[in-house]
DRENDO-1510 file (C-alpha; in Angstrom, 1 decimal, always signed):
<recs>
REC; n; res; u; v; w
REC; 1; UNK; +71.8; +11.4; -24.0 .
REC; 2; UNK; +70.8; +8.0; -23.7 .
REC; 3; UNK; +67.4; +6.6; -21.8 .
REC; 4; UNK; +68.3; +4.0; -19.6 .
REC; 5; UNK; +65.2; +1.2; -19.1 .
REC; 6; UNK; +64.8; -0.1; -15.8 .
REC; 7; UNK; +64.0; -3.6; -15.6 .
REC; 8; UNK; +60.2; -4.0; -15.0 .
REC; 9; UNK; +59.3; -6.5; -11.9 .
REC; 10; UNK; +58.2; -9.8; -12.7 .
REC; 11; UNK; +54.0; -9.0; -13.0 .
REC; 12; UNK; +52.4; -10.3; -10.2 .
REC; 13; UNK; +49.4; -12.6; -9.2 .
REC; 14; UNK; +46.0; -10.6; -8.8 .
REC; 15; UNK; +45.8; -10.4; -5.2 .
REC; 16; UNK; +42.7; -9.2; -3.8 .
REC; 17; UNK; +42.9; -9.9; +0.2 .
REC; 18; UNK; +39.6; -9.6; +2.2 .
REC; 19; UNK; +40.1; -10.3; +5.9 .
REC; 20; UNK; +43.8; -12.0; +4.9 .
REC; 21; UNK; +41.9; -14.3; +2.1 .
REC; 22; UNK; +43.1; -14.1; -1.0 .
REC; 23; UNK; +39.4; -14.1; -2.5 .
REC; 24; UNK; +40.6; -14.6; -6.1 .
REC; 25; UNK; +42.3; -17.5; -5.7 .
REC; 26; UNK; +39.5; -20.2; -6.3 .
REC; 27; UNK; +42.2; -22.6; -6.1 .
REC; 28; UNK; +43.2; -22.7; -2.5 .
REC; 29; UNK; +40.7; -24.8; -0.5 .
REC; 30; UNK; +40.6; -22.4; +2.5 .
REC; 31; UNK; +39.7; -19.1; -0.1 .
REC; 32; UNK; +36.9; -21.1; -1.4 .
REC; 33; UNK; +35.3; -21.7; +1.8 .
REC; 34; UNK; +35.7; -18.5; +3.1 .
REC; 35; UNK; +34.2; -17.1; +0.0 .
REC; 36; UNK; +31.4; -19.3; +0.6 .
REC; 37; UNK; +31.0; -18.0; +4.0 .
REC; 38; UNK; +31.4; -14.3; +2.7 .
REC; 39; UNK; +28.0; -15.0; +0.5 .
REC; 40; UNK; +26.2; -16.6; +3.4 .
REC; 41; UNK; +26.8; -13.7; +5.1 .
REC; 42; UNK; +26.2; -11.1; +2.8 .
REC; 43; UNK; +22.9; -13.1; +2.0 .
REC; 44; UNK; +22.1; -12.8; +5.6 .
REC; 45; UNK; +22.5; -9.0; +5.6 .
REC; 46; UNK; +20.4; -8.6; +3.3 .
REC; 47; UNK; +17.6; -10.6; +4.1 .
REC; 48; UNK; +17.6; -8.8; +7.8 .
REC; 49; UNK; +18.1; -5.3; +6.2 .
REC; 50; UNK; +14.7; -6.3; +3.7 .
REC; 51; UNK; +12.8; -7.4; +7.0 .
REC; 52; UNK; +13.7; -4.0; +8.7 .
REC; 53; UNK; +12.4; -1.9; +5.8 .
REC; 54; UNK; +9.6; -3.7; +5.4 .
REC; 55; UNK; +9.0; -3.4; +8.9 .
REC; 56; UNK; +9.9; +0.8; +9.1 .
REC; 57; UNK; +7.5; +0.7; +5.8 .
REC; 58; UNK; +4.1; -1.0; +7.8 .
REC; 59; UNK; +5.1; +1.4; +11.1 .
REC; 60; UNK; +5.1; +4.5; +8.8 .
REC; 61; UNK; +1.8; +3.4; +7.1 .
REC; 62; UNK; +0.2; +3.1; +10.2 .
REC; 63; UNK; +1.4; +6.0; +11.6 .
REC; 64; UNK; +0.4; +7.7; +8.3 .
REC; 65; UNK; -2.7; +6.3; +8.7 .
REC; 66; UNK; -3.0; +8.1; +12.2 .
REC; 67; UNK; -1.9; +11.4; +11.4 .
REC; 68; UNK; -5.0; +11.4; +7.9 .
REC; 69; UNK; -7.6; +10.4; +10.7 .
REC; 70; UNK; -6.7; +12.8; +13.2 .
REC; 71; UNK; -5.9; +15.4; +10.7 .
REC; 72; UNK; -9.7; +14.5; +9.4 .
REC; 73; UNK; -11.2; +15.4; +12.3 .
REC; 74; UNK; -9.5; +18.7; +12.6 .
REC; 75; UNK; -10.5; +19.6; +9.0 .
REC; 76; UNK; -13.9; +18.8; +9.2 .
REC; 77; UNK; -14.1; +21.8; +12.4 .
REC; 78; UNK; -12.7; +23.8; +10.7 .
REC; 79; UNK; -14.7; +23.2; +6.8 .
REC; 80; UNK; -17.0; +25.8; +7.8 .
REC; 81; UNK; -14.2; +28.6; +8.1 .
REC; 82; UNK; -13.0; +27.1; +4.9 .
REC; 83; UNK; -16.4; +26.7; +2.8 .
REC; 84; UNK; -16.3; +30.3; +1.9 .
REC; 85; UNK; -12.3; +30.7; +0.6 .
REC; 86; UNK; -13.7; +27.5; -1.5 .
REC; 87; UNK; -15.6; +29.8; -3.8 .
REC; 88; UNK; -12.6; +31.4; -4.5 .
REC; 89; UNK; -9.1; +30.4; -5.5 .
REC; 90; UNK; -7.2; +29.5; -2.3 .
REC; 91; UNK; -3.3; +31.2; -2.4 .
REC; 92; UNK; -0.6; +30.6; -0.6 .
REC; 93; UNK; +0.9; +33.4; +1.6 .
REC; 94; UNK; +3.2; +34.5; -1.5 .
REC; 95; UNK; +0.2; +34.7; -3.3 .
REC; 96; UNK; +0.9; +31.8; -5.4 .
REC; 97; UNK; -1.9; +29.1; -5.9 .
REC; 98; UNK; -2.0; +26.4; -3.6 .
REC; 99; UNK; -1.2; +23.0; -5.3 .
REC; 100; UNK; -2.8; +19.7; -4.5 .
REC; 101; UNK; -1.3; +17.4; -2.0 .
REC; 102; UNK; +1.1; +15.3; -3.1 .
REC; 103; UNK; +1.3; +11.5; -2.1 .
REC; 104; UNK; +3.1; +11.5; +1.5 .
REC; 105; UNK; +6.5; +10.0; +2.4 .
REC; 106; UNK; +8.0; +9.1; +5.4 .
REC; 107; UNK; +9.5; +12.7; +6.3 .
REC; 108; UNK; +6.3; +13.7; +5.6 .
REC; 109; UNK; +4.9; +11.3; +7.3 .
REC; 110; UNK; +6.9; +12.1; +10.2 .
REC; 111; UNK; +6.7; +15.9; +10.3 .
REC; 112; UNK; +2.9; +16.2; +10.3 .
REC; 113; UNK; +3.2; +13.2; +13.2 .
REC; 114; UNK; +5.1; +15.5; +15.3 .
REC; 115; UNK; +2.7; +18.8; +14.3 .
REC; 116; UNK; -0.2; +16.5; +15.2 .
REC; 117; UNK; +1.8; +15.9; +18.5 .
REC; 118; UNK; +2.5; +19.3; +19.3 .
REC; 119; UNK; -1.3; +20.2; +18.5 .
REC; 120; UNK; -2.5; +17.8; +21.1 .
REC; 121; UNK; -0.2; +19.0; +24.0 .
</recs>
């Protein structure tokens, strides 16, 4: 038997084509220019993508801030059940021990917005 080699095609140009541009060739006037406009915009995104989580940030600290005070003033009616289990050690329902509370996120944030919500309905 003999192994027959099939004549490779001649290699071709890298051709990477974004919106029919071939973005690697710096050559050609017209890719350049559209590259150009490519990082404008991509600049662009980013910049209004930074503003809106900046933005969703200061919302959810506010709203955060909301939720601590009117959670506040729910605890502090209802210290005076609580000041006796403080003797003790307080336990979950499972009977584990209850953990400090952690730093809040934005679910977090949002779930004890909508508990306070229900609450005040």
């Amino acid at each position: 038997m003999t192994a027959t080699s099939a004549s490779s095609p001649a290699p071709s140009k890298n051709v990477f084509r974004l919106h029919g541009v071939n973005v690697l060739n710096r050559k050609n006037v017209d890719s350049l220019s559209r590259l150009t406009a490519l990082e404008r915009r991509r600049a662009t995104h980013i910049l209004d993508e930074r503003q809106r989580r900046d933005t969703m940030n200061q919302l959810l600290g506010e709203l955060a801030n909301l939720v601590r005070e009117s959670a506040a003033e729910a605890q502090t009616q209802t210290q005076t059940q609580q000041e006796s289990q403080t003797q003790q050690k307080q336990l979950n329902a499972d009977g584990t021990e209850k953990r400090p509370p952690v730093k809040s996120n934005s679910i977090t944030t949002l779930r004890n917005a909508i508990a306070e919500i229900r609450r005040l309905r």
